[in-house]
N, C-alpha and C positions, 0 to 999 in steps of 0.2 A: 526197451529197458537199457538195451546197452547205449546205443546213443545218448539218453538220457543223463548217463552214468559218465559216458564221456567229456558231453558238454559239463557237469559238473564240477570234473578233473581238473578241466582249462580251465575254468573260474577261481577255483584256488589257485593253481599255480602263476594267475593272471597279480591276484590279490599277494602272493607272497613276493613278487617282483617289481610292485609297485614302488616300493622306495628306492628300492637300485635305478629304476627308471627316470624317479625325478632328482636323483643328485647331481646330475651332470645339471640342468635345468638352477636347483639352487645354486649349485658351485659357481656358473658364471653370474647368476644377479648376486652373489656375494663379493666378486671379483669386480663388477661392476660399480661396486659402492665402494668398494676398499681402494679403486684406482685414484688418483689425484685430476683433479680437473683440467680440462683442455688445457694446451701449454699457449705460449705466446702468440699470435696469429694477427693477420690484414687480411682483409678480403674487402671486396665490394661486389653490389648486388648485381652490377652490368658490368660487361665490357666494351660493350659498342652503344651509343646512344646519340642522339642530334641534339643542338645546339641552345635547344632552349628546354632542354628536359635535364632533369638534377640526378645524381647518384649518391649512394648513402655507402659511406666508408667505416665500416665496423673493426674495430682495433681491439685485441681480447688481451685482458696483462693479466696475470697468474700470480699467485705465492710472491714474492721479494717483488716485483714490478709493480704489484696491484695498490703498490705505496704511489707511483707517480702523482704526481697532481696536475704538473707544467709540463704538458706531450709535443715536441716539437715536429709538425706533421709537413716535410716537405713536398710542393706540389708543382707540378707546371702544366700549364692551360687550364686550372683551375681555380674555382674561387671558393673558401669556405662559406658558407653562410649561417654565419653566428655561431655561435660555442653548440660544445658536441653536447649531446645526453648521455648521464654517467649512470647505469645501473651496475650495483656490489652484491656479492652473494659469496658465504661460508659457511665451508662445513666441518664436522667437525665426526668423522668415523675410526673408531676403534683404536683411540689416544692421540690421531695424525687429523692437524687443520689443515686445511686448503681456503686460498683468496681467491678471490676472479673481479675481475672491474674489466666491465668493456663498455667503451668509449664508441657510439656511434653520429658522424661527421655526414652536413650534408654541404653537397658543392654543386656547382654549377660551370661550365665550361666558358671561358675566355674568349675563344674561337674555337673555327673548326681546323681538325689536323688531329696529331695524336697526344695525349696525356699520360701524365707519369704520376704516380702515387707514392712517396718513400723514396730511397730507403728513409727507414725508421729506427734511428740508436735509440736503444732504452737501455736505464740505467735505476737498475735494482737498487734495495733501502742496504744489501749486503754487499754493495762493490761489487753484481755481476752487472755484465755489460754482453745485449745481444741487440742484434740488427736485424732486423726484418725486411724480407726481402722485400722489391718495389712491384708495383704492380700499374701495366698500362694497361689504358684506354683507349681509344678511337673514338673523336667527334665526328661524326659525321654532317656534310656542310649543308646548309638550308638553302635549295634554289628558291626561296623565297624571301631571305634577307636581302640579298642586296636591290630590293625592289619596294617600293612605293605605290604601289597599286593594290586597292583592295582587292581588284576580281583574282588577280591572279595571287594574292597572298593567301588567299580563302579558297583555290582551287590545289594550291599545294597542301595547303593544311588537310583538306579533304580529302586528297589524293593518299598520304601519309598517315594516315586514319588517326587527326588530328583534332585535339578540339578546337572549335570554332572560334576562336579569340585570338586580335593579333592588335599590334600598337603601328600606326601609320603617321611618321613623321613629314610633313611639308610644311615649305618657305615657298612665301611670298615672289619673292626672287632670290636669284642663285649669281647674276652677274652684277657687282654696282662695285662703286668707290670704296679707297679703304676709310672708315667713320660715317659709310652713308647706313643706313637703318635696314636691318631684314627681320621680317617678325616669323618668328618659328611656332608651329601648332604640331601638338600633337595628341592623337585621335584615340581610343580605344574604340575597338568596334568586339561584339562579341552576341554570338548568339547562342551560348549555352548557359543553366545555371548560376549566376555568378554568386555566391555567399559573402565573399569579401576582397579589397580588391586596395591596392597601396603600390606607390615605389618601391622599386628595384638598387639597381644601381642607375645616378643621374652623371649626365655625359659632365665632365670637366669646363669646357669650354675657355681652356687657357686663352685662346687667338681672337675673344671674345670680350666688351666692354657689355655686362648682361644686367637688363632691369626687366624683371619678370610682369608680366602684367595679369590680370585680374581674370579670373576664368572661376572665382567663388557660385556666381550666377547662374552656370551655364548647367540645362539640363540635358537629358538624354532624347534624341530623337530617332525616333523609326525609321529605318530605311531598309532598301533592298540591295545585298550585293553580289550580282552575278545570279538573282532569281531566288537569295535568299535572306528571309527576313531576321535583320541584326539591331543592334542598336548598337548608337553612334553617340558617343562621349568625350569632349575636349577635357583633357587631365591636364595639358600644360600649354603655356602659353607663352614665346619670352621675344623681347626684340632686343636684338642682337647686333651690336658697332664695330666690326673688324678695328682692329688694333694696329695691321700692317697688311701690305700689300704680299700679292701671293695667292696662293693655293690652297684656304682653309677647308678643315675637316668639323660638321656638328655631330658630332658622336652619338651613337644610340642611346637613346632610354630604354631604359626593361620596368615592365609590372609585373609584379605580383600576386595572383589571385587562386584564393581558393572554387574550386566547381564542383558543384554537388551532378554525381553519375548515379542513373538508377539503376540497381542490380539488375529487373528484368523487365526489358520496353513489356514484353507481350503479356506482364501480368498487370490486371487490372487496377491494383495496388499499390503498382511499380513507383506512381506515382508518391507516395510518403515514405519509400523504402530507399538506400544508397548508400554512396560513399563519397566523400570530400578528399578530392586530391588536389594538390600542390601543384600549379601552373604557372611558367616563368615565361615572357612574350616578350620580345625585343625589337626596338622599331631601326629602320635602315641607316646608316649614317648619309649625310647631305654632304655633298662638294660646294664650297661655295667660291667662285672668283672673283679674288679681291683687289681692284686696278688701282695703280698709285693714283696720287692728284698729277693731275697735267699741270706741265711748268708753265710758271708764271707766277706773280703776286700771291704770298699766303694768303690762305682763309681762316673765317671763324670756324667754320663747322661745315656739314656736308647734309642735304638737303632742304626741303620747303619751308620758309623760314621768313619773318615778320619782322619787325623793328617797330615799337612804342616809346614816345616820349612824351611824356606829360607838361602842363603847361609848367612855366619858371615860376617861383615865386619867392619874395624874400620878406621875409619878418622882423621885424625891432631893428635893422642895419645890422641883420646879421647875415651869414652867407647866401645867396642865390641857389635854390634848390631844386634838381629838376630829377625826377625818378624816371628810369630808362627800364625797358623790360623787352627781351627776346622769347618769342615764340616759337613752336617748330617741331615735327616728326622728324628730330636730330638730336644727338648727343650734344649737349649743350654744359655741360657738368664742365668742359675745360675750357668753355670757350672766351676769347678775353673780354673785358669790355670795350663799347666800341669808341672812338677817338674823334677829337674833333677836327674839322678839314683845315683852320688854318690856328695859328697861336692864340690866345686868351689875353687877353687887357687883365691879367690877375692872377692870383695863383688857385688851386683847385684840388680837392679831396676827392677819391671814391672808393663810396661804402659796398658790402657787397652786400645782397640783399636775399641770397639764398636761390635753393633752386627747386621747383615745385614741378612734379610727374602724375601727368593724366594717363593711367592705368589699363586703360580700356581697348579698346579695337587694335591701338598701336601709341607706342611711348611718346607723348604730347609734352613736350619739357619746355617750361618756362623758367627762365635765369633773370636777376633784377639786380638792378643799382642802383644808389644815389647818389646824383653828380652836389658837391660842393663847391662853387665856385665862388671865392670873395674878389669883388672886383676893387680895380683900385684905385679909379676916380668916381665921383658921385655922377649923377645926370645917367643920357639915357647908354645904355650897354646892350652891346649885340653881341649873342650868345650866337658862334659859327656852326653851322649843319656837322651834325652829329651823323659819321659813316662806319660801318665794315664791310668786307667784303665776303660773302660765300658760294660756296659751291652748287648747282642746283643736280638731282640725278640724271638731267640729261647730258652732265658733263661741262655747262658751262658757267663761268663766274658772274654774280650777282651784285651789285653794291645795294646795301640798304640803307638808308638816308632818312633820317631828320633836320628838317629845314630850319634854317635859321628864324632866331627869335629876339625879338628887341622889348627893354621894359627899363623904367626909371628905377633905379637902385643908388644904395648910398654905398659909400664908398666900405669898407669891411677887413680888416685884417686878422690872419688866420692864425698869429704868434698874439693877439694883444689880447692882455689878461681884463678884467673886470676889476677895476682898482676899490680897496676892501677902506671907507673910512672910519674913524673911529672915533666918535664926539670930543671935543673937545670938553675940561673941568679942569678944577683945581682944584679938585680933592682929592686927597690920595691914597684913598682906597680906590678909586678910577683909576689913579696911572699905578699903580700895583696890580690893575686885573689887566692892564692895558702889556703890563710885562710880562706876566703869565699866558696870556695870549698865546706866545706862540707854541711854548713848550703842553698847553692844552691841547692845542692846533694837532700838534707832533702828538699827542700820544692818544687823543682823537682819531687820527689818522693808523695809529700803527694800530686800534684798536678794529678798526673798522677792515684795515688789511688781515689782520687776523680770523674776525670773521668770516670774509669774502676766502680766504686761505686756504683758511683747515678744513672745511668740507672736502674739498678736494686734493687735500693731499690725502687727509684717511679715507676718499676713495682710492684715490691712485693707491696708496698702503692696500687697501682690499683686492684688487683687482690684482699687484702685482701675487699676493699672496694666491689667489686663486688660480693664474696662469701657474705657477710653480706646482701646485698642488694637482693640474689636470692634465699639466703636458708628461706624459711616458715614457718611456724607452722604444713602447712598438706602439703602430699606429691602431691594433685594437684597443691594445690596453688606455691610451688617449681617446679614444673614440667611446669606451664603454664610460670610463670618468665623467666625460663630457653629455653623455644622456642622463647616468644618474644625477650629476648634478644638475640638471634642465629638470629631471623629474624632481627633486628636489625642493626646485623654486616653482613648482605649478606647472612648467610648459613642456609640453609633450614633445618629444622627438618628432616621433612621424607627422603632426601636426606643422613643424617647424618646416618642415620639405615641400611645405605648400602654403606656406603663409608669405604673404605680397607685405615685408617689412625688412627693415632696416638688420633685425636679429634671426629673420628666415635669409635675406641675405647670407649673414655673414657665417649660420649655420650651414646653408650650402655651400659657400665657398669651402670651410672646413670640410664637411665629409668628404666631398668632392678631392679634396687632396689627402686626404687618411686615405679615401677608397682606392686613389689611383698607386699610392704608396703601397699599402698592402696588397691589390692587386698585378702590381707588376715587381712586387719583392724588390722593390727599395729601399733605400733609406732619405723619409723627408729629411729634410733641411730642416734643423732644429728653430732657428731664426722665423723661416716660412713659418710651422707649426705657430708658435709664440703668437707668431703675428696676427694669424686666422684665429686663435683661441682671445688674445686680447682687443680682436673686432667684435667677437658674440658677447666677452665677458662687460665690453663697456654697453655693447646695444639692450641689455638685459634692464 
């Protein structure tokens, strides 16, 4: 009974102390909600990371700052990639509001060495101004970047408890002339998951005359590397003209791709279960050495290379016509045309006739003209062997030669007009239209120049209007202009980084110079900029 009685006792006493007990409890989740939200703050989610892996830079603004819009995020050795994600959130406890915007930034590393995050001035809607302190990193360097070899890039990834996907850059050759041809491939190899898979950043290629060639065709094939089974994918293909003698650099490509990971190998189910993460691969840069021409006589061009001339022919006693055409796995886009071995009995016109590129295994460029020759006596005329001279890759000069050709022609002058008669009457309404004539003539003609005209000046009016409208102040804000307006007109961006034309051209040339601008925090040449904007804005 007394136990009984006791336990009792405590029960109440237990129950009349219960409230005392939980105010300290409510008092701080009262304090907890009354406090204002986290103050200004930088962080990111690593400190130390390798070379093709991304880190995500979290930026927290508060109360007067969470007004920012325009965050100027200072970095070195790093690259953004694409604009931050903006989530805002308010609250509103016991009469006092509180802001929050926090900005999260993904990047990706430059090189390897160390990186710097900030400072960060920010600059509140009330005239306050606070700085946020910087924040470094550590690249850590890939013993498998500066290599070329699958076994051993697929041994480091594996070693580094790496996913299985890397991009393996090789040329054909690495030693020739400066304008002889090196055609560049580059490989994805990958034997994990892939979900989805795009360009990076695409190398520059300043030191470089580049015509991309055709790799739309090309599928995936099975292979083995180093005892394991990957699949093998050409993503780009390009042949490549040295511009000048020297020591050139092909700069890395990086891809893209997302890779589905399954939460657990050893459940049964594992297999429809996972996660999709974000994987950035970079392929090695290439040295390439590039030997002057040896002295002696200019050439046309540099490599294996043909000469065609067609038969002469001349019609109604008008000029002597003969079409010439160069062939060749060579840059042929500057090359002159070729000259005849001794003077002409005449005088002589040439047309140029355009220059046509076989896309395939390696750049097949054919250049054309038409020779014009009026000779300038009648009877028979010998047309003298048509020569140039080129280079071949093993170093030594070539003449290519079209033989002379003889044919009866009448004599031809390149100034003399088609004389215009006009019936003779003597009526006069005839010699009244006969004096109208000319001023018909006259505005016949300005009529027809007008037409032929104004299409192209109100393109030229368009085009100029759209360069002002897409070139920037920084090379994002140019660069983001410049896709909406492509998305705009139908043509996809990332489509355009792999399309074998004239305006996938001259979009890469562009990005390729915003990229390297805003990646190395300079400032383009407004002129350049223009330039690269009004090659995509005509090729469109």
């Amino acid at each position: 009974m007394k136990a009984e009685s006791r336990r009792q006792k405590d029960e109440g006493r237990r129950t009349k102390n219960e409230p005392f007990v939980l105010l300290p409890s409510a008092f701080c989740l009262l304090l907890f909600f009354a406090l204002p939200l986290s103050a200004n703050d930088l962080q990111v989610d690593k400190r130390t990371l390798s070379i093709d892996d991304t880190v995500t830079i979290t930026i927290t603004l508060t109360d007067a700052f969470a007004s920012i819009d325009n965050l100027q995020l200072p970095l070195q050795n790093l690259i953004v990639d694409g604009s931050p994600s903006v989530s805002s959130e308010f609250s509103w406890v016991n009469g006092n509001s509180s802001r929050r915007k926090i900005l999260r930034y993904t990047a990706h590393p430059a090189g390897p060495g160390p990186a710097l995050i900030g400072p960060v001035t920010l600059h509140g809607s009330g005239g306050q101004v606070e700085t946020l302190a910087p924040v470094s990193i550590q690249v850590l360097p890939d013993l498998a970047a500066g290599s070329n070899d699958p076994v051993r890039i697929l041994h480091e990834l594996l070693a580094t408890n790496r996913d299985p996907i890397f991009v393996v850059a090789e040329a054909d050759k690495t030693d020739v002339f400066a304008g002889e041809q090196i055609v560049v491939t580059w490989t994805l190899y990958t034997a994990a998951n892939v979900q989805e898979e795009g360009f990076g950043e695409m190398p520059k290629l300043a030191d470089f005359w580049v015509e991309e060639l055709d790799v739309r065709g090309m599928v995936g094939q099975q292979v083995f590397v180093g005892g394991v089974a990957m699949q093998k994918l050409i993503v780009r293909r390009v042949a490549l003209f040295p511009l000048h003698s020297g020591t050139l650099t092909v700069e890395p490509l990086s891809v893209e791709a997302q890779i589905m990971k399954r939460v657990d190998a050893g459940n049964p189910f594992g297999l429809f279960e996972g996660t999709v993460v974000d994987v950035r691969r970079r392929s090695s840069a290439i040295a390439i050495e590039a030997r002057p021409i040896p002295p002696g006589p200019p050439v046309a061009a540099v490599g294996d290379i043909s000469l065609q001339c067609q038969t002469p022919v001349q019609k109604n006693g008008g000029p002597v016509s003969i079409d010439v055409a160069m062939t060749g796995a060579a840059n042929l886009r500057a090359a002159p045309p070729p000259a005849f071995a001794v003077p002409l009995e005449g005088s002589m016109q040439i047309n140029e006739g355009g220059v046509t590129v076989d896309r395939h295994a390696e750049a097949v460029m054919t250049r054309r003209w038409r020779y014009l020759i009026f000779p300038a006596n009648a009877g028979m005329f010998v047309i003298p062997p048509l020569t140039t001279a080129v280079l071949t890759p093993a170093g030594g000069r070539r003449e290519l030669r079209c033989e002379q050709r003889a044919l009866l022609v009448e004599a031809a002058d390149a100034t003399a007009a088609q004389p215009h008669v006009l019936p003779t009457a003597s009526d006069a309404r005839i010699e009244a239209v006969r004096r109208m004539l000319p001023l018909i003539g006259i505005a016949a003609g300005l009529l027809v120049v007008l037409a032929l005209v104004w299409p192209r000046l109100a393109r030229a009016s368009l085009i100029r209007r759209d360069i002002r409208a897409l070139v920037r102040e920084t090379p994002a804000a140019t660069r983001a202009a410049v896709d909406e307006w492509l998305s705009g007109r139908g043509a996809d961006p990332a489509s355009l980084l792999r399309e074998t034309s004239e305006r996938g051209d001259a979009y890469r040339a562009l990005r390729s110079l915003l990229d390297a601008a805003e990646r190395d925090r300079l400032a383009a040449e407004p002129d350049e900029v223009r330039g690269r904007v009004r090659d995509l804005v005509t090729s469109m």
